[in-house]
C-alpha positions as CSV (number, residue, x, y, z in Angstrom):
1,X,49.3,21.9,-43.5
2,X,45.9,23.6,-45.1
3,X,43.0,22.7,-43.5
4,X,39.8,23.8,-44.0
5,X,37.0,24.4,-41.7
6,X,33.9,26.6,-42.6
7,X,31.7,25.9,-38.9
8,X,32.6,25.8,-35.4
9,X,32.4,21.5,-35.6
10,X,34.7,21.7,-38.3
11,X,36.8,23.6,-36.3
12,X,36.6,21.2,-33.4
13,X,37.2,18.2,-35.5
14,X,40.2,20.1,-36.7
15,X,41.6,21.1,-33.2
16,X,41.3,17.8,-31.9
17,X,42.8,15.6,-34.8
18,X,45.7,18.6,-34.1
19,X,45.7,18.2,-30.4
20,X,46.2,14.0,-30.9
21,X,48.8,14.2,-33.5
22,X,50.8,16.3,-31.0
23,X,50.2,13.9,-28.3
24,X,48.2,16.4,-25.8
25,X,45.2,15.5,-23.7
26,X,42.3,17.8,-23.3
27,X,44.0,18.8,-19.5
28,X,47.2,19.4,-21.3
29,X,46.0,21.4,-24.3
30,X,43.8,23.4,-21.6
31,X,46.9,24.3,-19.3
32,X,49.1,25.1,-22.0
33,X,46.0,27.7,-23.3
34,X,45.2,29.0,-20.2
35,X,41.9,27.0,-19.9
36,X,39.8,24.7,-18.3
37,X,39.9,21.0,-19.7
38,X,35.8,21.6,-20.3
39,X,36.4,24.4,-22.1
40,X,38.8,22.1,-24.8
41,X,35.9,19.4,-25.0
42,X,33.3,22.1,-25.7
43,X,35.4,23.4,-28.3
44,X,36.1,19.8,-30.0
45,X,32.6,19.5,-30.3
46,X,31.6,22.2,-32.1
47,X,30.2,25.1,-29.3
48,X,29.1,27.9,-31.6
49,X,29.5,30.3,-28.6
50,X,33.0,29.8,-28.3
51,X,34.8,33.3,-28.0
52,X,37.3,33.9,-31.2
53,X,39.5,34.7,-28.3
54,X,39.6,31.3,-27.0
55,X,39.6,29.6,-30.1
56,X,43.2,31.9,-31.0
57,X,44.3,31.0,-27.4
58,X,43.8,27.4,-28.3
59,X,45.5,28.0,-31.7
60,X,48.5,29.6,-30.2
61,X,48.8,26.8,-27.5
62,X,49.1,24.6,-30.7
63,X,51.4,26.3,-32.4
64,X,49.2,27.4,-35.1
65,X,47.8,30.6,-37.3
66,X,44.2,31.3,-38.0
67,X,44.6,32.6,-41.8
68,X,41.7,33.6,-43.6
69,X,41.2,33.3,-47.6
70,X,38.7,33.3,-50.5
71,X,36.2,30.7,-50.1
72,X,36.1,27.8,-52.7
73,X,33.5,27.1,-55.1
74,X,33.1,23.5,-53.8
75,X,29.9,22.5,-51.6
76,X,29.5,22.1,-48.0
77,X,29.4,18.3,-48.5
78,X,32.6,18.4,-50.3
79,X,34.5,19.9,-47.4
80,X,32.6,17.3,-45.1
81,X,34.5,14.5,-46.9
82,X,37.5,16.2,-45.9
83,X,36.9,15.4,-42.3
């Protein structure tokens, strides 16, 4: 799976779409991260002060890498069609 996300409600979007397809509620992603259920909803939508260390937590609880690579040419409405 490559998906790309270039802003924290990108990232969100991303996480939660994750977080459904595995079958986890917000309580049950948080427990297996370490973290609070409000802290998994503030992420989902988009909190630009989430720490990178949660996000990673969050990440690892999903059984996922955070890789990062040359950005594209494309625009940032491009990406948004993605999503």
């Amino acid at each position: 799976m490559d998906d790309l996300a270039r802003d924290p409600r990108q990232i969100g979007n991303l996480i939660r779409r994750i977080r459904k397809k595995q079958g986890l509620s917000q309580t049950q992603l948080g427990e297996k991260a370490g973290l609070r259920q409000e802290t998994i909803s503030l992420i989902e939508t988009g909190n630009p002060s989430t720490t990178l260390e949660t996000i990673l937590s969050v990440l690892a609880a999903l059984d996922l890498e955070f890789r990062m690579v040359l950005r594209s040419k494309g625009r940032a409405a491009d990406i948004e069609e993605i999503f």
